[in-house]
RODO-2510 file (C-alpha; in nm, 4 decimals, decimal comma):
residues 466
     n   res          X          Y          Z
     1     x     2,0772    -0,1397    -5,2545
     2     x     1,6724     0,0191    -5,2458
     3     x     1,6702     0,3540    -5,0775
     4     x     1,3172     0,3283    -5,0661
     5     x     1,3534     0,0679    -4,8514
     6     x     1,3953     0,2696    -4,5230
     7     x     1,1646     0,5558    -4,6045
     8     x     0,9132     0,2750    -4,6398
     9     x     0,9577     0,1687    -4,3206
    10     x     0,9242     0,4824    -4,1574
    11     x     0,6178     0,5881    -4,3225
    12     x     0,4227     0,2855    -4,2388
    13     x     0,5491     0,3443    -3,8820
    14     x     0,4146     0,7035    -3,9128
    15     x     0,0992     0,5667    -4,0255
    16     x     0,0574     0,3111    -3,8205
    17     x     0,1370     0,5616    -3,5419
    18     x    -0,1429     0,8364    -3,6649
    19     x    -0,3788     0,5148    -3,7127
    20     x    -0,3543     0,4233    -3,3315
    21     x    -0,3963     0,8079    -3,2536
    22     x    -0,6877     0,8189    -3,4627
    23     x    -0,8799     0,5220    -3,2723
    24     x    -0,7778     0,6270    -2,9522
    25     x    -0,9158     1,0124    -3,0109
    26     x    -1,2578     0,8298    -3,1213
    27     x    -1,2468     0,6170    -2,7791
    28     x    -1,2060     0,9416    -2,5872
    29     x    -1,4336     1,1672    -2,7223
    30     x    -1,7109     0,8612    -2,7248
    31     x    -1,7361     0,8854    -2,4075
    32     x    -1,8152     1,2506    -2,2717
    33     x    -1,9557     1,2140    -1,9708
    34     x    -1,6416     1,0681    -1,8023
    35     x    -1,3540     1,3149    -1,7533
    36     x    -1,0695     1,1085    -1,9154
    37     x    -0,7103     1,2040    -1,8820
    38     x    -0,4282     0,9889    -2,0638
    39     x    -0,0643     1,0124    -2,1344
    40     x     0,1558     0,7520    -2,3787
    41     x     0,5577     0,7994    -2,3667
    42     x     0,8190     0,5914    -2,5433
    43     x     1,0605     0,4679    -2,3009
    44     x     1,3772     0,4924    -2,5414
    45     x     1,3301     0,8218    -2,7387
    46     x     1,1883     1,0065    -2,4011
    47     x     0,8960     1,1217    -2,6248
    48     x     0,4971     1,1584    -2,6062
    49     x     0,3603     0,8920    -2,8652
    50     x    -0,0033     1,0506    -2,7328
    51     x    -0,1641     1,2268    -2,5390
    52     x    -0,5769     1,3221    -2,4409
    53     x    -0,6628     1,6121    -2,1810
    54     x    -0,2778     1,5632    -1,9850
    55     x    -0,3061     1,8612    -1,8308
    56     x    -0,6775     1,7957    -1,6743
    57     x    -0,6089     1,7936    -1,3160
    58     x    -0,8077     1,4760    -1,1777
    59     x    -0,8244     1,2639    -0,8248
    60     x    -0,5840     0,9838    -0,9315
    61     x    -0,6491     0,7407    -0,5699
    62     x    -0,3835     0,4971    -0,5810
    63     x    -0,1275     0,5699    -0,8698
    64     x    -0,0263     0,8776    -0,6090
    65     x     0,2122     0,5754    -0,4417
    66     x     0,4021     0,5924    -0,7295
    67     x     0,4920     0,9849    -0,6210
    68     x     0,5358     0,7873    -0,2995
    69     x     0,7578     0,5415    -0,4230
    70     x     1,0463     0,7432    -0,5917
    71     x     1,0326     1,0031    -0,3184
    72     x     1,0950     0,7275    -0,0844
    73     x     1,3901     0,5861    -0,3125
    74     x     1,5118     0,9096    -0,3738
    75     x     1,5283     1,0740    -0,0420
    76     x     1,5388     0,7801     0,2009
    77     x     1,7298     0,4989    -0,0281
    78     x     1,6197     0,1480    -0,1709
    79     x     1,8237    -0,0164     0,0535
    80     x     1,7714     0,2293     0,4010
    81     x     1,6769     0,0130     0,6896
    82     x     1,4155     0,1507     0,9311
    83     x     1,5697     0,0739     1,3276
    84     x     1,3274     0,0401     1,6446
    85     x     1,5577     0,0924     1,9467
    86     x     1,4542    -0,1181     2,2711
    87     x     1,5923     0,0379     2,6212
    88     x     1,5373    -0,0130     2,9910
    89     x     1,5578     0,1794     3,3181
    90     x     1,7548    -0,1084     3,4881
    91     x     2,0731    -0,2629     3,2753
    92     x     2,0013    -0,5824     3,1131
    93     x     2,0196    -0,8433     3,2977
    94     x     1,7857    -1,1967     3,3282
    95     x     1,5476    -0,9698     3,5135
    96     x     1,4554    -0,6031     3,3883
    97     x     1,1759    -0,3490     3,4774
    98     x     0,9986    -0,1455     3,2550
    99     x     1,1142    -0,2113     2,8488
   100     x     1,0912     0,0773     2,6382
   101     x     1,0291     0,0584     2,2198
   102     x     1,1517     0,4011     2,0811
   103     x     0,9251     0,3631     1,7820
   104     x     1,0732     0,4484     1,4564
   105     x     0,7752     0,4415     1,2186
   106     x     0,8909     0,1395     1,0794
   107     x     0,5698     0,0651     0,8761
   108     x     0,6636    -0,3205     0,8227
   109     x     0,6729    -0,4680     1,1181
   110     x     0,4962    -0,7906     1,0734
   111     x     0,4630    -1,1316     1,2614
   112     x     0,7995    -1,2720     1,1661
   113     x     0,9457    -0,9288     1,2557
   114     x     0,8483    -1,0042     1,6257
   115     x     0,8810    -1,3737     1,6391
   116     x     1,2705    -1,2069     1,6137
   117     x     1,2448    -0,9292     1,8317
   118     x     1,0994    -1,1644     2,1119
   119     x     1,3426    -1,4910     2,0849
   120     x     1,6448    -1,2612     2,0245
   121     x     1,5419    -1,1068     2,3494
   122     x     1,5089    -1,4395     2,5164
   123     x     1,8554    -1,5446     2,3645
   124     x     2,0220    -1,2199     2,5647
   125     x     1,9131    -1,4277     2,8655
   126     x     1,5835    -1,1845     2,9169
   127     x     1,3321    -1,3767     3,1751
   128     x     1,1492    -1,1605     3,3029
   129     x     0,9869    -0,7825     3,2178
   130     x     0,8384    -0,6939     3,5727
   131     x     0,6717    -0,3491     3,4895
   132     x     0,5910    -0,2386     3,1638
   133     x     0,5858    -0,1986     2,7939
   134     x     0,5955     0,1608     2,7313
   135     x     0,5681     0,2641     2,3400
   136     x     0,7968     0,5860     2,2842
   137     x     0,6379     0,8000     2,0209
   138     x     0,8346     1,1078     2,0960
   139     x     0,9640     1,2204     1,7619
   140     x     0,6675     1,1790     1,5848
   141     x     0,3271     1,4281     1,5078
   142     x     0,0501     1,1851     1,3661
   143     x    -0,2744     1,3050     1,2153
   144     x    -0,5421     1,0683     1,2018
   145     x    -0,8333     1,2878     1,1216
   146     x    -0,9149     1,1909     0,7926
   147     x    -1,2999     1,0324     0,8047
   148     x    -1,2150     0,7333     0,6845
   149     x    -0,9481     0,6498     0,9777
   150     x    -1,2182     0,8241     1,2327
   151     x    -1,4815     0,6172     1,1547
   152     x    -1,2806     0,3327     1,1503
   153     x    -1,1977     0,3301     1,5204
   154     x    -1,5887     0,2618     1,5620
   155     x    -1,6626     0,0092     1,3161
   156     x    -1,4565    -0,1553     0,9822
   157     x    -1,5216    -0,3402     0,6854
   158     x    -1,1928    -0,2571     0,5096
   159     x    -0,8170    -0,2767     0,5801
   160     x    -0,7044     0,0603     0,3874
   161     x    -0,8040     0,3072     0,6496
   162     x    -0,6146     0,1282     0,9530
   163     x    -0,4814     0,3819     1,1336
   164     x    -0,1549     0,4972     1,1008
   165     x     0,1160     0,5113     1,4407
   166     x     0,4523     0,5389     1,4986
   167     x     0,4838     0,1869     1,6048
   168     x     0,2235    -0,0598     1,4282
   169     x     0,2241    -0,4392     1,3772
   170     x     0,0804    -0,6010     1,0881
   171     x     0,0138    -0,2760     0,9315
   172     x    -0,2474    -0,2083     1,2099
   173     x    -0,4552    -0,4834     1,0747
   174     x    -0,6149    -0,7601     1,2358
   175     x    -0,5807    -1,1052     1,0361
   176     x    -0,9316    -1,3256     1,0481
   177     x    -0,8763    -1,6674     0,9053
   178     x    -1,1494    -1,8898     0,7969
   179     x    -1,1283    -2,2768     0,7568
   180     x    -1,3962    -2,4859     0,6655
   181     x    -1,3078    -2,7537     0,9461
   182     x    -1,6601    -2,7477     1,1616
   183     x    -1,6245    -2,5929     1,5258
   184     x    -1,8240    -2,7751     1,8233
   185     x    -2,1311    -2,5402     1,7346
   186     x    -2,1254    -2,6408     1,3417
   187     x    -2,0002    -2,3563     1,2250
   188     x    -1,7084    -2,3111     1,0046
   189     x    -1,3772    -2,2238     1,2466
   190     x    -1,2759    -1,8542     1,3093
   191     x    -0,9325    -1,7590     1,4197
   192     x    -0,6557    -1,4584     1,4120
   193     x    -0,3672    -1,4781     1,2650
   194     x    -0,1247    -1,4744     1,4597
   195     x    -0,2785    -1,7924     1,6380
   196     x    -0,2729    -1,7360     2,0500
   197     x    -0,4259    -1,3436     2,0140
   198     x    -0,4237    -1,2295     2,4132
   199     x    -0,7010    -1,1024     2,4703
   200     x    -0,8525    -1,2240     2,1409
   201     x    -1,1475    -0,9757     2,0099
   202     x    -1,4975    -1,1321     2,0122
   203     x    -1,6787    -1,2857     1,7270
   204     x    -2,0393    -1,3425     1,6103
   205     x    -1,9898    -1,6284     1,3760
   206     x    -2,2733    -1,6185     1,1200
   207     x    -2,0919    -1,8596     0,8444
   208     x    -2,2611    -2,1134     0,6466
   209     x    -2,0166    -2,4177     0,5207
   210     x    -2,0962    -2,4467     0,1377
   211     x    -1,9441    -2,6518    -0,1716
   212     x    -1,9515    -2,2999    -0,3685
   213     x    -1,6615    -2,0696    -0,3915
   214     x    -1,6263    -1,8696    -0,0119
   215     x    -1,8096    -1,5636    -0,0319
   216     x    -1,7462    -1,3893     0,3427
   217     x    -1,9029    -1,0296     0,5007
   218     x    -1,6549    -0,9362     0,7900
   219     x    -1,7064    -0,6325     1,0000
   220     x    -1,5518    -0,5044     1,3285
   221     x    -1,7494    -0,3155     1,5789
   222     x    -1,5605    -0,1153     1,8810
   223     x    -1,7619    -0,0461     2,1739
   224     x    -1,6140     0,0322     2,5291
   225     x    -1,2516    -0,1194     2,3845
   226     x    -1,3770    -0,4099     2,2876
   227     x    -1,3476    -0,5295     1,9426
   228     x    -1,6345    -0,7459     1,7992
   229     x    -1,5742    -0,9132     1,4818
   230     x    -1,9323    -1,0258     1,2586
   231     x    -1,8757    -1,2750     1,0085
   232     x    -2,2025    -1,3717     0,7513
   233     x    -2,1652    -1,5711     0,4178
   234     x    -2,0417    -1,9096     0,3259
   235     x    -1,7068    -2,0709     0,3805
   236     x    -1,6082    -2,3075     0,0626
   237     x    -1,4709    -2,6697     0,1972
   238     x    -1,1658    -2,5897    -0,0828
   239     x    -0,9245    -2,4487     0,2213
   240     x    -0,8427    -2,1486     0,4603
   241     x    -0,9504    -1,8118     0,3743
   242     x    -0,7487    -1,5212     0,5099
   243     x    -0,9277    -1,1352     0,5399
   244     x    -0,7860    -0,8247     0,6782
   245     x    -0,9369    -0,5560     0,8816
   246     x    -0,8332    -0,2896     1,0498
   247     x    -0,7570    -0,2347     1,4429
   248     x    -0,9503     0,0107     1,6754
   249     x    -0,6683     0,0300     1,9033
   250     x    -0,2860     0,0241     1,7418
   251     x    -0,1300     0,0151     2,1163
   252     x    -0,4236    -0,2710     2,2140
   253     x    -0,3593    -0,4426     1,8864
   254     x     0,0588    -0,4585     1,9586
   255     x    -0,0203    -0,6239     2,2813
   256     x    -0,2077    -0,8775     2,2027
   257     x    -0,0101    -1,0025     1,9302
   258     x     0,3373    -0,9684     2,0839
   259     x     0,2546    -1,0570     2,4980
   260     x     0,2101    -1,4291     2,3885
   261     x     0,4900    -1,4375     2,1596
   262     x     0,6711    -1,3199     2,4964
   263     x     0,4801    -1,6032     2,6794
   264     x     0,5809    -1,8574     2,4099
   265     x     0,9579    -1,7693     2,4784
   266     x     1,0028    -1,8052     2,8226
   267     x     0,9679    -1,4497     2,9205
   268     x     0,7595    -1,3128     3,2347
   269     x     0,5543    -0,9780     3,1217
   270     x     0,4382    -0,8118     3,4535
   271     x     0,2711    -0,5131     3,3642
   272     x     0,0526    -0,3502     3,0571
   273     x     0,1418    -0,1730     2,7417
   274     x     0,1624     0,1913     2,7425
   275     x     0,2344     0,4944     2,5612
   276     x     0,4945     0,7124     2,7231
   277     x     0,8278     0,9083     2,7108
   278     x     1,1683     0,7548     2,7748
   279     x     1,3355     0,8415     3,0840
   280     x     1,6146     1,0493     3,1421
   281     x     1,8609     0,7454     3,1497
   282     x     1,7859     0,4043     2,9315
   283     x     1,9974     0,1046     2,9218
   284     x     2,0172    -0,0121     2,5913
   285     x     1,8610    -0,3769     2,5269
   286     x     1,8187    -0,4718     2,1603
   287     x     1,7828    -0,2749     1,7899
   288     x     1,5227    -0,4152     1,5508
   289     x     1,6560    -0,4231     1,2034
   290     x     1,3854    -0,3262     0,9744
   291     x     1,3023    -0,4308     0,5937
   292     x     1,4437    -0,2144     0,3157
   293     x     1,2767     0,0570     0,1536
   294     x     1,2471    -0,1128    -0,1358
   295     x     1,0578    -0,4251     0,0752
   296     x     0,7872    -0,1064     0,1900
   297     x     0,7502     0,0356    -0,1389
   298     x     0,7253    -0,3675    -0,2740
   299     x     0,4098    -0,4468    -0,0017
   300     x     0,2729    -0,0865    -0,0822
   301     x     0,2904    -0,0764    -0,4478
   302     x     0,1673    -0,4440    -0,5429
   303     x    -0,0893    -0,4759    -0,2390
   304     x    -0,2090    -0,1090    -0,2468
   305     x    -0,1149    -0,0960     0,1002
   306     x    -0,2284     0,2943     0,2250
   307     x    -0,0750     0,2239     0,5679
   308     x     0,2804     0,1510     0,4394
   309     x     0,1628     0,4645     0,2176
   310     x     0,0835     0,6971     0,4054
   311     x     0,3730     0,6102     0,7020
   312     x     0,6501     0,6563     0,4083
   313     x     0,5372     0,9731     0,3290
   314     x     0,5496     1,0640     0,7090
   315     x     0,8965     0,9663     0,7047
   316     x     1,0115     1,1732     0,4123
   317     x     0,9478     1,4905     0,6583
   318     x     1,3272     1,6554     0,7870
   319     x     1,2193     1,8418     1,0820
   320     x     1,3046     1,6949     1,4313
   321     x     0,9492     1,5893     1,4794
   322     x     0,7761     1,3836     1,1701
   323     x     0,4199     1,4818     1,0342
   324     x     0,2313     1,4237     0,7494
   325     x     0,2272     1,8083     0,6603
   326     x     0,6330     1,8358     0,6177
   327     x     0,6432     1,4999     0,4664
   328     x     0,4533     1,6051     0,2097
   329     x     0,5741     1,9569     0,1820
   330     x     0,9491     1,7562     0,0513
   331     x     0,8075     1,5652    -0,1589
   332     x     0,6116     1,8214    -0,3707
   333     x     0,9346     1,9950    -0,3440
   334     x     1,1279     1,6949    -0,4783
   335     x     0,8458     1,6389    -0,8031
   336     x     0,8469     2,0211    -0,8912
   337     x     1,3028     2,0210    -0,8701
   338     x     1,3607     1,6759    -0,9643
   339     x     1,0896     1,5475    -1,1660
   340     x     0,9597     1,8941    -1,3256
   341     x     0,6312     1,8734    -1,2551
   342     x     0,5150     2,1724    -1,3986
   343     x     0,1210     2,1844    -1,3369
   344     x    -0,0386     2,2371    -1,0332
   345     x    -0,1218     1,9713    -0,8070
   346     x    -0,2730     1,8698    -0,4882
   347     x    -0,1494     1,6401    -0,2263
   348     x    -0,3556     1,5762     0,1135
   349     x    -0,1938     1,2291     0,1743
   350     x     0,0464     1,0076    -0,0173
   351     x    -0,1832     0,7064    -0,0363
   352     x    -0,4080     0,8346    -0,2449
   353     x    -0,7182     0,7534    -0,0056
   354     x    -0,8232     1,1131    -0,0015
   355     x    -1,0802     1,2165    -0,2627
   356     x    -0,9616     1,5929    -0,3190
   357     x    -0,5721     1,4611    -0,4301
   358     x    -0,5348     1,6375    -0,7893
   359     x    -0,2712     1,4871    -1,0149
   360     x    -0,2447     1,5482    -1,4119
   361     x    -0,1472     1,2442    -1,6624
   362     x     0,1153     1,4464    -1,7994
   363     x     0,3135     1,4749    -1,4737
   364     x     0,2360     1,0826    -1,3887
   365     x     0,4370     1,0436    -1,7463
   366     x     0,7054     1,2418    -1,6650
   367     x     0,7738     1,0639    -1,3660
   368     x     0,7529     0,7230    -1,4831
   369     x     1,0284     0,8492    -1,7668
   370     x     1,2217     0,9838    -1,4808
   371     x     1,2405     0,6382    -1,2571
   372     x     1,2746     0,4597    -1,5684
   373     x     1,6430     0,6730    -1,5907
   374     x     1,7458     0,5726    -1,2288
   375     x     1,8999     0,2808    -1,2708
   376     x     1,9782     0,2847    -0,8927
   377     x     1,6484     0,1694    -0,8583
   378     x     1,4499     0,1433    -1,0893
   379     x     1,4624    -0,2630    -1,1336
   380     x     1,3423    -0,3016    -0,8227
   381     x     1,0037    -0,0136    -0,8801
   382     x     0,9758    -0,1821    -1,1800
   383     x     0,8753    -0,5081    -1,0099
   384     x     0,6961    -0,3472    -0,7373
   385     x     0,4151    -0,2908    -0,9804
   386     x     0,1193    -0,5471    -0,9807
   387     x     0,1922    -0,7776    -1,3415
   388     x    -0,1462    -0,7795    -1,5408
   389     x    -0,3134    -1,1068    -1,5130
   390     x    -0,0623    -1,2393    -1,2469
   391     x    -0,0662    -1,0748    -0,9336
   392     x    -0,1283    -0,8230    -0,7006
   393     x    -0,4251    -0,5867    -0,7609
   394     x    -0,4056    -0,6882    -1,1340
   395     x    -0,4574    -1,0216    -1,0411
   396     x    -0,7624    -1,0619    -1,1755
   397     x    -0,7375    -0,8519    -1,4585
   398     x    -0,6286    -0,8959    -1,8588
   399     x    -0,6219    -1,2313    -1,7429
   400     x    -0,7866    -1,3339    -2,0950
   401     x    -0,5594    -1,0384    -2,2789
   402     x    -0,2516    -1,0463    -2,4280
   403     x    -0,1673    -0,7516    -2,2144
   404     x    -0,1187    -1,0367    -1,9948
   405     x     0,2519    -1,0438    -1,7930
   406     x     0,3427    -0,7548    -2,0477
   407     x     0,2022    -0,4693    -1,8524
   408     x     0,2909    -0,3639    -1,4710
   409     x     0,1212    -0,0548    -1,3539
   410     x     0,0046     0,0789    -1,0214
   411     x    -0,3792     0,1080    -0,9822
   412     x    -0,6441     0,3144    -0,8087
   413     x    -1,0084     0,3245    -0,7236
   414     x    -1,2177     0,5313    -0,5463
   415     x    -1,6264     0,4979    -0,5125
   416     x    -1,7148     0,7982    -0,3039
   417     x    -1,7773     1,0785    -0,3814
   418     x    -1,7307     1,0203    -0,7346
   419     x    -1,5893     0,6926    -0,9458
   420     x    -1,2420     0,7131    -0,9946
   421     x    -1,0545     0,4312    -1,2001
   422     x    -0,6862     0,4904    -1,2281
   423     x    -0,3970     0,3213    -1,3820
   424     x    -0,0119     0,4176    -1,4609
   425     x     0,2447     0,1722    -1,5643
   426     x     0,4829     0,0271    -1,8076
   427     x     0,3567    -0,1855    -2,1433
   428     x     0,5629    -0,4038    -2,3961
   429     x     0,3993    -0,3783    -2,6991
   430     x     0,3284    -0,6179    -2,9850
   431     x     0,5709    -0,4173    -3,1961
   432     x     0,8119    -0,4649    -2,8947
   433     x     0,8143    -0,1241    -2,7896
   434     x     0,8587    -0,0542    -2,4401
   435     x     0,5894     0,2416    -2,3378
   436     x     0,5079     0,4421    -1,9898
   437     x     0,1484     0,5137    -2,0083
   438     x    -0,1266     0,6916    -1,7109
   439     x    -0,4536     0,7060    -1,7632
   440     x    -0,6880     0,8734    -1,5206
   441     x    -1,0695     0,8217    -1,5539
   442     x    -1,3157     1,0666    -1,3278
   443     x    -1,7169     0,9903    -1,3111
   444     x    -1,9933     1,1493    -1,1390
   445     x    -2,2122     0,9291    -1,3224
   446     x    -2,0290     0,6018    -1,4361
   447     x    -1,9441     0,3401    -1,2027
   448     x    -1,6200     0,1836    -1,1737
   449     x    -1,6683    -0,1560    -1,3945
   450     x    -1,7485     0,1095    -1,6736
   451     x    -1,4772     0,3368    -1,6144
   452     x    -1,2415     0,0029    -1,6208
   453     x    -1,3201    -0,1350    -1,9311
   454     x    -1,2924     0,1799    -2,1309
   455     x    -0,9314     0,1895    -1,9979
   456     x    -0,8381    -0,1725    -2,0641
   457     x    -0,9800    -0,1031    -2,4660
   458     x    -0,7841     0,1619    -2,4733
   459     x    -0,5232    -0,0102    -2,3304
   460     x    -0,5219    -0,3315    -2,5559
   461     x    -0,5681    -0,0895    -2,8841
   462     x    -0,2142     0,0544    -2,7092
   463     x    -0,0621    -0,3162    -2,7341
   464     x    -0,1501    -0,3673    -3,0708
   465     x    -0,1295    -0,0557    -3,2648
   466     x     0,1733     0,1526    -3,0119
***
């Protein structure tokens, strides 16, 4: 038998190892007028492979919804159910008065979630509401004041800031489809998804129909509650196109989507929807089952969905009315206990949309090694993240790499006021090693196709030489 056999093998690991170290210090320091932070563990020794400024505290945007994530698994449960209780002042019956929603914060309560609220309702023999629809938001304190929601009431281009409420539908987004089938003016069609929108908001239809890929400019404009929707570009004859923006009005957004899913039942809505508190007596009518936690952390994780975010970190606060502030207040508890994050960090939301979150690499690692432990979950957070070149936000990217369907990570960008380009994930290797990496990337001065293609070098020198 050669001894030398093994001690060969581990000293061409070990220089293979230093090689990759090497390059990857050269990468870093090229670059000095980006603040880089980056973090390499190996998932089955539980050990830093390499590491560049992992204590630097920098604004990581998006990769804070993994923070999000296990907090939510951890505290609320992969498979908890969020329940939206429907009651009424008169007992149920063909004919009822006012319907209340006690709104849970369910943050997934989408299309096909009403289609079942309203026929299940119809199916209890339900005819007729004769007064109102009153939203119960009782237990919860809501903060919308961050600029990017506030403006957002006036005037979108964007889907991330919608604004966040105890009860929402569609995420508090308004979905504009575009189909190259003319209209009588000969324009390409406009309509909302869901189809039947009453009142629908108004549109100024500026669209071109082209034989080139669509390329579509869609704002919303709020003036005296009235949501006006501009649409400029061209509309490809290839199919439907499908954008998102954000509503002005959450409680004027719910009613127009679900009062003609009533209509479409069979049942008579007499009055408005309204915000207000229950009364002292309520007849119970109907419980909406909600998707699992895992399902929320799913849409937020591979979408980048801040609403789903931002709500989930809402309802990780313990005190008898929910806010943002004691949300947030257990889950930096739970990272400092659980996780051991040792450095100091900020959180202002758990989105990642605000520009003054401080995270380091170092604590991103450790928390990626500690989901990768919980085996409770951690299949399912696993495939939350986008897959690079397949889907989600890393749809588009290492779609020409071999990084390609062997790295999911969680991104983030920010443009304003600086560049930030974030990414934090897990990587197969070529040398079929299984690796949790972050990588942060700051810029005052870069912008963020720059800051992205340092980290997907650095990334594919990972692959090959890790």
């Amino acid at each position: 038998m050669n001894y030398y056999y093994p001690t060969l093998i581990l000293l061409i690991a070990i220089h293979s190892h230093v090689f990759a170290s090497s390059s990857l210090m050269k990468l870093m320091k090229k670059h000095k007028d980006i603040q880089h932070s980056i973090v390499i563990m190996d998932l089955n020794t539980q050990t830093k492979l390499f590491s560049w400024k992992e204590k630097r505290q920098l604004t990581p945007a998006s990769t804070m919804k993994l923070l999000t994530s296990v907090a939510a698994y951890e505290n609320l449960g992969p498979l908890h159910r969020f329940k939206t209780e429907l009651c009424s002042d008169t007992p149920r019956g063909k004919k009822i008065k006012n319907l209340y929603i006690k709104a849970s914060g369910d943050p997934y309560i989408t299309n096909s979630k009403l289609w079942e609220l309203t026929t299940d309702l119809r199916h209890l023999g339900i005819t007729e509401i004769s007064g109102s629809i009153v939203i119960s938001d009782e237990g919860f304190n809501i903060d919308n004041s961050d600029s990017n929601r506030v403006s957002a009431k006036k005037y979108s281009r964007n889907a991330y800031n919608s604004q966040l409420s105890a009860f929402a539908v569609n995420f508090n987004n308004y979905g504009v489809v575009f189909s190259p089938r003319l209209a009588s003016n000969g324009k390409p069609r406009i309509s909302f998804d869901p189809v039947g929108l009453n009142p629908p908001p108004k549109i100024k239809n500026n669209l071109k129909q082209s034989n080139v890929k669509s390329k579509i400019k869609l704002s919303r404009k709020t003036d005296n509650n009235t949501d006006t929707f501009h649409a400029t570009g061209v509309v490809g004859v290839s199919g439907l196109k499908k954008i998102y923006r954000s509503v002005s009005d959450p409680l004027r957004a719910a009613e127009q989507v679900i009062k003609p899913m009533l209509s479409a039942v069979g049942i008579k809505l007499g009055g408005r929807f309204q915000t207000g508190k229950l009364p002292n007596k309520c007849h119970p009518i109907y419980t909406l089952i909600g998707n699992t936690v895992h399902k929320n952390v799913f849409a937020m994780n591979k979408y980048s969905n801040n609403f789903v975010a931002d709500m989930l970190g809402l309802l990780l606060s313990d005190s008898d009315i929910k806010s943002q502030k004691n949300g947030i207040k257990n889950m930096k508890s739970f990272l400092h206990k659980k996780v051991g994050f040792k450095n100091s960090f900020s959180i202002l939301d758990t989105s990642g949309l605000h520009p003054k979150n401080k995270l380091t690499t170092e604590d991103l690692g450790k928390l990626l090694l500690f989901a990768s432990n919980r085996h409770r979950y951690f299949p399912e957070f696993k495939s939350s993240l986008a897959i690079a070149g397949v889907d989600g936000s890393l749809k588009d990217r290492f779609r020409f790499s071999p990084l390609k369907g062997n790295l999911r990570a969680k991104t983030g960008t920010l443009q304003s006021p600086q560049a930030v380009s974030s990414i934090a994930g897990y990587l197969y290797s070529a040398k079929k090693h299984s690796l949790a990496f972050a990588f942060i990337s700051n810029s005052k001065s870069s912008d963020i196709y720059r800051l992205r293609q340092l980290q997907e070098t650095a990334l594919q020198k990972i692959y090959r030489d890790l």
